[in-house]
C-alpha positions in Angstrom: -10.4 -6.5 2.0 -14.3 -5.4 2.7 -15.5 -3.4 -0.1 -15.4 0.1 1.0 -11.4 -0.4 2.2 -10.9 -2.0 -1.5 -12.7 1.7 -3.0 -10.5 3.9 -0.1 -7.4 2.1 -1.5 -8.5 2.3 -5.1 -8.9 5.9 -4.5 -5.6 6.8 -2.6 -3.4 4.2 -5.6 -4.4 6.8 -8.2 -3.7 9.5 -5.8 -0.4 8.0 -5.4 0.1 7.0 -9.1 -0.5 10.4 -10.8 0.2 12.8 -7.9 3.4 11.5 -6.3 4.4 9.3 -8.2 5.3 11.4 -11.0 7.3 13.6 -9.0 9.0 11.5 -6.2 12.4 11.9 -8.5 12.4 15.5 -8.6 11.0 16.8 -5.1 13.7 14.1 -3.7 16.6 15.5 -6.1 15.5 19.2 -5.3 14.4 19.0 -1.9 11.0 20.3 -2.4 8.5 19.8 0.2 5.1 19.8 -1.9 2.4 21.3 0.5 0.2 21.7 -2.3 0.0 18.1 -2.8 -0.1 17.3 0.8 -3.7 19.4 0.5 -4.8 17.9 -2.8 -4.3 14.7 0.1 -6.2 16.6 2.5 -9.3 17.0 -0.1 -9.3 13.2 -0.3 -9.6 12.8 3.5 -5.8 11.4 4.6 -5.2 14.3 6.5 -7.2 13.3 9.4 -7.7 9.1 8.2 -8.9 7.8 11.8 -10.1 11.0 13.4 -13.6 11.8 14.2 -16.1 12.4 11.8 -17.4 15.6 13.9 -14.0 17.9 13.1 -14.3 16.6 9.5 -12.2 13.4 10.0 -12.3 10.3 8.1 -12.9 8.0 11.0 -11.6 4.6 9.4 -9.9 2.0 11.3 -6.2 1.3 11.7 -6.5 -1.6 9.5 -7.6 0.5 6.6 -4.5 3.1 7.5 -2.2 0.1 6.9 -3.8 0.0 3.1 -3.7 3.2 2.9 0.1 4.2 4.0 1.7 0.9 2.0 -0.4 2.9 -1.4 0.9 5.8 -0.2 4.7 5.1 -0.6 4.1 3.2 -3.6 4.0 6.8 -5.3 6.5 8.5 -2.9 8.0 6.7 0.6 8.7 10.6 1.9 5.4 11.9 1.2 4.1 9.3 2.8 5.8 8.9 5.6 5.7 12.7 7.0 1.6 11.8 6.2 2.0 9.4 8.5 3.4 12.0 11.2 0.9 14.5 10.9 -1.6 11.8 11.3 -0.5 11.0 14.5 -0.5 14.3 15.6 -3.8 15.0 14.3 -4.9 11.8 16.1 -3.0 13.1 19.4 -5.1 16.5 19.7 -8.6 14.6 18.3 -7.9 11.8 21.5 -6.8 13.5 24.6 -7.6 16.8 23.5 -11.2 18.5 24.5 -14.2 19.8 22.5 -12.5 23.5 22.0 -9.3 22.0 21.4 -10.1 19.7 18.6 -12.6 21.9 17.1 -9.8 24.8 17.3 -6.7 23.0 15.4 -7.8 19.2 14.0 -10.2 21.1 10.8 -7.3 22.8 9.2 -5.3 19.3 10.0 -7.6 17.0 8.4 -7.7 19.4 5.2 -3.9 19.6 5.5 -3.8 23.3 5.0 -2.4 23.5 8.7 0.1 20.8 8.9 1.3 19.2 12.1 4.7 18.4 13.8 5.8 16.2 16.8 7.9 17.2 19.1 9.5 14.7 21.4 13.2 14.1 20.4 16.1 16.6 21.8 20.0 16.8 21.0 20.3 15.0 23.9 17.1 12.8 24.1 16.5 10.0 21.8 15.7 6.5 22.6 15.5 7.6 26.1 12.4 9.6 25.8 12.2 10.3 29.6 15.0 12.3 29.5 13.9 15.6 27.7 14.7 19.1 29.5 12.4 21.3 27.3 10.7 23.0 30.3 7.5 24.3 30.6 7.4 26.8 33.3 3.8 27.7 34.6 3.5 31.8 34.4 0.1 32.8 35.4 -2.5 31.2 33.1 0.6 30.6 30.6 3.5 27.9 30.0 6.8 29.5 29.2 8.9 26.8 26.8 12.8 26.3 26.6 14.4 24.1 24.8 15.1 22.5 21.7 14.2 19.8 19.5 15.8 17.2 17.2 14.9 15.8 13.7 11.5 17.5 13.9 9.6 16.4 10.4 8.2 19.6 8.7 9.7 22.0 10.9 9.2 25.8 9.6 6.2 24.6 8.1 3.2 23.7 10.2 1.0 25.3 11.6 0.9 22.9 14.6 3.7 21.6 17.0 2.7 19.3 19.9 5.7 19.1 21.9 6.3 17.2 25.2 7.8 19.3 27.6 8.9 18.7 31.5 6.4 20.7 33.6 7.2 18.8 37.2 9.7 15.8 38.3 12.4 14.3 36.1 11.4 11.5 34.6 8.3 10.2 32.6 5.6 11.5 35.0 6.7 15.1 34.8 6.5 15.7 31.0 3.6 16.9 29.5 1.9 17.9 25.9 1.4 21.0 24.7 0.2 22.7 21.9 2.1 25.5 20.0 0.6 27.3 17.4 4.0 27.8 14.3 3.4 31.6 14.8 3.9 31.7 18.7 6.8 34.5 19.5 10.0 33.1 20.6 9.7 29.8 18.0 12.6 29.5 15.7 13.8 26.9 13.5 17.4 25.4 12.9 18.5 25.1 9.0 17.4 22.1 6.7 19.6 18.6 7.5 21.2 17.2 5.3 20.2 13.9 4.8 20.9 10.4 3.3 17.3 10.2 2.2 13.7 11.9 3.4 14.7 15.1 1.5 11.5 15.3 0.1 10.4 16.8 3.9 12.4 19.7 5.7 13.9 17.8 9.0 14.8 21.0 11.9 15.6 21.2 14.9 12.9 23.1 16.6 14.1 26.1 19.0 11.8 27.5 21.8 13.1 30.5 23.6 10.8 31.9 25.6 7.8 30.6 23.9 4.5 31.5 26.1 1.4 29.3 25.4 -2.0 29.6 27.2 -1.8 26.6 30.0 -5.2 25.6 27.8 -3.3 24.8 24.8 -2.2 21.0 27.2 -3.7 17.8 26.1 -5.1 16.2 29.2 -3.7 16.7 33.0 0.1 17.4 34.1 2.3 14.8 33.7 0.4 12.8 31.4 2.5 13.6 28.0 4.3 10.9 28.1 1.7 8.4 28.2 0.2 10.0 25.3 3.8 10.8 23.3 3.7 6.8 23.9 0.2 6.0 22.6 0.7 8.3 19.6 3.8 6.3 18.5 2.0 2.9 18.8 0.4 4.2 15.6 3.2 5.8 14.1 5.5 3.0 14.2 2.5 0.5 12.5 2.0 3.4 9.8 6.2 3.7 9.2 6.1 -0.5 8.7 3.4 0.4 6.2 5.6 3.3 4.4 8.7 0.6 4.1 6.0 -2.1 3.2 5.3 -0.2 0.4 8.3 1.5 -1.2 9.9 -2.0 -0.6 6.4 -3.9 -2.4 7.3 -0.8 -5.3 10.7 -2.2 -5.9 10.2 -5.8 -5.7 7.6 -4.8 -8.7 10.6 -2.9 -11.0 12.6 -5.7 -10.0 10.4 -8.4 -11.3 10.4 -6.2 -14.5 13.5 -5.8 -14.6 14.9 -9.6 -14.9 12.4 -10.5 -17.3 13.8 -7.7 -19.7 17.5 -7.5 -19.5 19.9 -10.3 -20.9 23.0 -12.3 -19.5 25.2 -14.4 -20.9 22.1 -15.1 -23.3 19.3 -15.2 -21.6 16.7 -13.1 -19.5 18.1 -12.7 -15.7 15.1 -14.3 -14.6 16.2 -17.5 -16.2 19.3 -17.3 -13.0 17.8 -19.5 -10.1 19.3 -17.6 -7.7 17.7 -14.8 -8.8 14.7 -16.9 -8.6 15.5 -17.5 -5.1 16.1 -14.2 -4.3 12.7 -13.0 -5.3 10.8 -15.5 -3.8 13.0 -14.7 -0.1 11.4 -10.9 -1.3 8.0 -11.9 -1.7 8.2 -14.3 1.4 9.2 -11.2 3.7 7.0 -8.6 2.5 3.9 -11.2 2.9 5.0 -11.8 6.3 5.5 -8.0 6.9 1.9 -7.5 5.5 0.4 -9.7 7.7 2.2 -8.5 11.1 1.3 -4.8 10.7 -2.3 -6.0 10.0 -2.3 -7.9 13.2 -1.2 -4.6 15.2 -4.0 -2.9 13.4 -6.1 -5.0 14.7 -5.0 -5.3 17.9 -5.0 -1.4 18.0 -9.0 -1.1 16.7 -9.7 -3.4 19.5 -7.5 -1.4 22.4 -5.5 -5.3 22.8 -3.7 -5.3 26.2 -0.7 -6.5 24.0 -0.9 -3.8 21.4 2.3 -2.2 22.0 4.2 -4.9 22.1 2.4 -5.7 18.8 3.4 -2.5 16.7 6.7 -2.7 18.2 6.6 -6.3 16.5 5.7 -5.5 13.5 7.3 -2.1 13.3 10.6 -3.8 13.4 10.1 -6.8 11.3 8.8 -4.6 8.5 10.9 -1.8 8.3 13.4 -4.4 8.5 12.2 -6.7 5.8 11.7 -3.6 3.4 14.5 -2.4 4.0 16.5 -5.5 2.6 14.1 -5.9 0.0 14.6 -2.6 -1.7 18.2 -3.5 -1.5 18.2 -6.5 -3.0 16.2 -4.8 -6.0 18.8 -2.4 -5.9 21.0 -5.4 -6.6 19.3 -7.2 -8.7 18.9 -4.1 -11.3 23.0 -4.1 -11.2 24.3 -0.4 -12.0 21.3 0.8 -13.2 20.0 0.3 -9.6 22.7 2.9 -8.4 21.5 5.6 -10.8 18.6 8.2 -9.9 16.5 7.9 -13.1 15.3 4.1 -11.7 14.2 5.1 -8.2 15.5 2.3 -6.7 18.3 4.1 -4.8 15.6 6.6 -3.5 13.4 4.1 -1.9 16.5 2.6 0.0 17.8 5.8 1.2 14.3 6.6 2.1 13.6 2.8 4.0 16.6 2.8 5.9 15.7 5.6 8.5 12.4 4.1 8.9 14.5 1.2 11.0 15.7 4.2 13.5 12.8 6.7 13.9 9.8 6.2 15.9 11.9 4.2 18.4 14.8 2.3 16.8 14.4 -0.9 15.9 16.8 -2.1 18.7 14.3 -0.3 21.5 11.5 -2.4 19.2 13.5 -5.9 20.3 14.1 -4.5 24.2 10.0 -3.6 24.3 9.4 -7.2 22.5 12.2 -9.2 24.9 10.8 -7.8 28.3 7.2 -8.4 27.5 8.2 -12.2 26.1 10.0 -12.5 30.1 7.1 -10.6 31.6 4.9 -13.2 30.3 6.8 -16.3 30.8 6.9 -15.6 34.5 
């Protein structure tokens, strides 16, 4: 690490250590979303981490965003992860939006007192993205939206919604992004899910009934929402590897802990080989899972003609790896894994939904698969 990323990251650990940390237990067992720490993150500049310095952004690369997500869910996976979303959709409007737009909606973003949501999945819409009938119907100078959306991350409480929306031909080249501002007439909002993990966030479907939006309020021309509901989750599914990176780094250190302290048969755990083994297969994983979402950093600060097919890379080894990590510490801490006071069953019903959202990890192996035959040709 240069030394400014080792300060950022030195700055966002203690964030993470005497902010989330602290709390992760009860804002998961209560389902409290805590927008007051989500600002007290805004103050320190995550609200915005690579948007432009002019609307008050933090302008750092995607490599330091890796550091900075895997500290992040070191002190809460949750917390981090709906960061995560509003990044990208802070990112979205500060990219393909212009001057009025950005200067309009990404300040309040990047101070995370206006929080953002993304709006792309529908009942009947997931992995096939193209698919979405939310229609925006041109009325004058205005869009009128219908429609609803699925599993929409802080739902009821932003301030912001982009939301992709078909405003010509079926398919990907008639869907584009659109602004809506949480107060617009005719928005309503489903009731909380109930979920296996994430309940730190509120997760809502996201109705539109009539919703009439200046035609100003698109990012870029008609038709091109797709391409840029794509481009934001290039970055979203790097910054989701990082979350399970490090709620899955967070266990393998109670885990380590853990065998050195309690007794079998006689002797520390550690003293086990195969708990040995098991370790080491932990640390091996997560290394490898380090070094794959830095790559797709990388390739991403340098606009890499392979970049998606590097996220999508990394995205699903690491979420992957994590994932059976934070198991295996689950394991490894026997019964007291299974109880709520450790944490340890947190992170893993946080992880696991990081191997389905922003593109499951199955549509990771299909992008992955073609590009490897597109190539070989």
């Amino acid at each position: 690490m240069t030394e400014e990323r080792l300060a950022i990251v030195e700055a966002v650990r203690d964030f993470a250590s005497t902010v989330l940390a602290p709390n992760a237990g009860e804002w998961d067992a209560s389902k409290h979303f805590p927008v007051d720490a989500l600002a007290q993150a805004g103050e320190l500049g995550l609200g915005g981490i690579y948007v432009r310095e002019d609307v008050g952004g933090s302008e750092l690369s995607r490599a330091d965003a890796v550091a900075i997500f895997e500290e992040l869910a070191k002190g809460d996976t949750t917390i981090a992860a709906y960061i995560s979303i509003h990044n990208m959709v802070a990112w979205m409007i500060d990219t393909f939006g212009n001057d009025v737009q950005r200067h309009t909606w990404v300040p309040g973003m990047v101070a995370m007192t206006d929080l953002g949501s993304y709006c792309l999945t529908e009942p009947g819409a997931g992995s096939d993205a193209a698919a979405i009938t939310t229609s925006a119907r041109r009325d004058g100078d205005d869009y009128v939206i219908d429609g609803v959306k699925q599993f929409i991350s802080g739902a009821g409480s932003s301030a912001v919604y982009v939301v992709m929306a078909r405003t010509g031909e079926p398919g990907p080249k008639g869907i584009s992004a659109i602004v809506v501002p949480g107060d617009a007439p005719g928005l309503s909002f489903g009731p909380r899910e109930h979920k296996m993990g994430w309940n730190a966030q509120p997760t809502r479907q996201v109705i539109f009934d009539g919703v009439r939006v200046p035609v100003a309020n698109r990012l870029g021309a008609e038709g091109d929402g797709f391409g840029i509901a794509m481009k934001g989750l290039n970055g979203g599914r790097v910054n989701m590897g990082a979350c399970s990176l490090g709620g899955a780094q967070w266990a393998l250190e109670r885990a380590l802990q853990y065998v050195q302290e309690r007794e079998a048969f006689g002797q520390p755990l550690a003293a086990n080989q195969s708990i040995v083994f098991t370790l080491a297969d932990m640390e091996t994983e997560l290394q490898a899972a380090r070094a794959l979402l830095q790559r797709a950093a990388d390739k991403m600060d340098d606009d890499a003609p392979d970049m998606a097919t590097a996220c999508a890379l990394a995205k699903r080894f690491a979420t992957d790896a994590s994932f059976q990590a934070a198991n295996a510490a689950l394991q490894l801490h026997g019964g007291y894994g299974y109880l709520h006071e450790y944490g340890i069953e947190r992170v893993v019903r946080d992880l696991r939904v990081h191997q389905i959202l922003e593109g499951t990890n199955e549509i990771m192996k299909l992008i992955v698969g073609r590009d490897l035959l597109a190539s070989a040709r």
